[in-house]
C-alpha positions as a Markdown table, in Angstrom:
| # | Residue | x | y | z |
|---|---|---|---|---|
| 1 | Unk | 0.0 | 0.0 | 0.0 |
| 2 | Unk | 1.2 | 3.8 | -0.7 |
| 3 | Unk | 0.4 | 6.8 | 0.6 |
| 4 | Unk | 0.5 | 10.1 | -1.3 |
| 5 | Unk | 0.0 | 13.3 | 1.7 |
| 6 | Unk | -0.2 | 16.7 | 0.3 |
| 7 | Unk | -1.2 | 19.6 | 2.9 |
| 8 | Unk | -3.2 | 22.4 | 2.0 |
| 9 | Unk | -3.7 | 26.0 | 3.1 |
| 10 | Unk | -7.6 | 26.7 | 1.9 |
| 11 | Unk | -8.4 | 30.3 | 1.0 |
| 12 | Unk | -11.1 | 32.1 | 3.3 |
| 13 | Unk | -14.7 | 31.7 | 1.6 |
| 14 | Unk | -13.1 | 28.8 | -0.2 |
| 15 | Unk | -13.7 | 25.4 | 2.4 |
| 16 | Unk | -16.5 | 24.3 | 0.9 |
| 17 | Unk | -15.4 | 24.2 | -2.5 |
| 18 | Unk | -12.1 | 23.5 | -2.1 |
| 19 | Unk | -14.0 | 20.0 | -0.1 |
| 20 | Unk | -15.9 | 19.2 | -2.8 |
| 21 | Unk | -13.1 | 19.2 | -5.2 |
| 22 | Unk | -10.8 | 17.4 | -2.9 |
| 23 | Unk | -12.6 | 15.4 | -1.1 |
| 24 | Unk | -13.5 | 11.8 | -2.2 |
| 25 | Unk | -16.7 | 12.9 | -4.7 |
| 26 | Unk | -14.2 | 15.6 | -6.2 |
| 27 | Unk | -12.4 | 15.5 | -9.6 |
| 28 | Unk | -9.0 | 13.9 | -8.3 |
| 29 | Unk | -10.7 | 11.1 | -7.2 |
| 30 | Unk | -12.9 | 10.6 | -10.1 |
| 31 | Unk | -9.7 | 10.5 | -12.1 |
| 32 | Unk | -8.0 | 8.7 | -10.0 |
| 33 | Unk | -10.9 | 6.2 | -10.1 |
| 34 | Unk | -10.4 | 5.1 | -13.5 |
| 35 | Unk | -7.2 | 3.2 | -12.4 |
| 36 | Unk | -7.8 | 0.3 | -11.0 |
| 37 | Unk | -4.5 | 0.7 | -8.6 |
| 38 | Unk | -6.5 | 3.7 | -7.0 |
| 39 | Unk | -7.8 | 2.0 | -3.8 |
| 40 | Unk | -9.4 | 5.6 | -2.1 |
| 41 | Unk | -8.7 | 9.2 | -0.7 |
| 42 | Unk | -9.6 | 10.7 | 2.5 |
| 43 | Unk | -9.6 | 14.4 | 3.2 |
| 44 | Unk | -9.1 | 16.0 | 6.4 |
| 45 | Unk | -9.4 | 19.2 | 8.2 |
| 46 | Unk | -7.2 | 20.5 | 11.4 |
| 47 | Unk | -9.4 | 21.4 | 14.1 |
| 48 | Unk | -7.3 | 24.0 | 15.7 |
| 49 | Unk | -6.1 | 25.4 | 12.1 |
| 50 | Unk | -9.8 | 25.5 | 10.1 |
| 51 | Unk | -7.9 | 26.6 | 6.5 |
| 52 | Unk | -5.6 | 23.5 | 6.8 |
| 53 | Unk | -6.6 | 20.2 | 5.1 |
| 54 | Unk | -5.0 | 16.6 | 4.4 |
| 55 | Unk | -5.3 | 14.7 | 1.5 |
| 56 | Unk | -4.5 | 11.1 | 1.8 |
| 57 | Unk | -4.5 | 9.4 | -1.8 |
| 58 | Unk | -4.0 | 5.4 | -1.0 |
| 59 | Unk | -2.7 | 3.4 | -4.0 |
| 60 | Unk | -1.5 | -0.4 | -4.3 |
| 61 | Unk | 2.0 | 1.1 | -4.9 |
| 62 | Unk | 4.2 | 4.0 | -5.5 |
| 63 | Unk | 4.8 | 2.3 | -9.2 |
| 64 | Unk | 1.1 | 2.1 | -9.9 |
| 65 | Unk | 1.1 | 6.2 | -8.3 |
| 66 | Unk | 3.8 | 7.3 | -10.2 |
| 67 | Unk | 2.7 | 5.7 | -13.7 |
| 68 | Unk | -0.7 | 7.2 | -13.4 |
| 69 | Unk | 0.6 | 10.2 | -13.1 |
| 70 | Unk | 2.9 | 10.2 | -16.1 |
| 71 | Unk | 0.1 | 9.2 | -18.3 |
| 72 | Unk | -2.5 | 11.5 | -17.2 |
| 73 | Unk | 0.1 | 14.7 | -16.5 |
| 74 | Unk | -2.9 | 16.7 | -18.7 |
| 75 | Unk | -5.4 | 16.2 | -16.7 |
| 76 | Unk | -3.6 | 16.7 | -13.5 |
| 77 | Unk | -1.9 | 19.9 | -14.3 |
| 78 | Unk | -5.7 | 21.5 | -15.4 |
| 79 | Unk | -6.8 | 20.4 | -12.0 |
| 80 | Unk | -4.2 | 21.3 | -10.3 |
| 81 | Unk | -4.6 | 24.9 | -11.6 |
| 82 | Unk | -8.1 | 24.9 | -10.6 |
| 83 | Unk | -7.3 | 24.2 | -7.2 |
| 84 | Unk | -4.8 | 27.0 | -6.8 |
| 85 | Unk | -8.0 | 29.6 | -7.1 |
| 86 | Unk | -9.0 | 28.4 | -3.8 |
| 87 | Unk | -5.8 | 27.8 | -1.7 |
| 88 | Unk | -2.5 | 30.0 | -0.7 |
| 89 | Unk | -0.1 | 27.0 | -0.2 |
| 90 | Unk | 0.2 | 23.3 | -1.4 |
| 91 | Unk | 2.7 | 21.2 | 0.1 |
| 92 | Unk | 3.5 | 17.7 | -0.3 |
| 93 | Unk | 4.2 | 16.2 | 2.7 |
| 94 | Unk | 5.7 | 13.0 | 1.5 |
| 95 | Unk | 4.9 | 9.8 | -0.3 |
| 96 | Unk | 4.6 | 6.8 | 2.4 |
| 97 | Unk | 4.2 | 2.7 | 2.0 |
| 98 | Unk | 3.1 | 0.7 | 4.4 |
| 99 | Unk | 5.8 | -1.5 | 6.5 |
| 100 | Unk | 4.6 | -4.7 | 6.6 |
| 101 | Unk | 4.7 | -6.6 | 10.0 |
């Protein structure tokens, strides 16, 4: 399993769309969805810091992530410009697998 974290700073007047395009009915998971290495994403909000969200993007693997992303570079770079209208930073936090026990 991988793990792709970004952490976003949302815009005031922006949370609720910024969740629905984020958030697991948004357009990165729709087009991550049409991968069948796409296992879900989860989107989460700081409770002390109300403009700061999570995304959590789980994959099978980092391969299956990072060949996705070649293919469909396109589509993520439109997205990803959409979503700058409604945040002042994006930061990736790190990519993450799971240590198997």
């Amino acid at each position: 399993m991988f793990v792709a974290l970004w952490e976003y700073e949302v815009k005031p007047g922006s949370e609720e769309r910024f969740e629905n395009a984020y958030g697991p009915g948004g357009g990165w998971a729709k087009l991550f969805r049409s991968d069948p290495n796409y296992r879900e994403t989860r989107l989460l909000r700081d409770p002390c810091r109300p403009a700061i969200y999570l995304t959590l993007d789980f994959w099978n693997s980092r391969e299956a992530y990072e060949q996705f992303m070649a293919i469909h570079k396109d589509m993520y770079k439109m997205l990803d410009a959409a979503g700058e209208e409604l945040t002042s930073k994006e930061r990736r936090i790190g990519w993450y697998e799971l240590v198997a026990s």
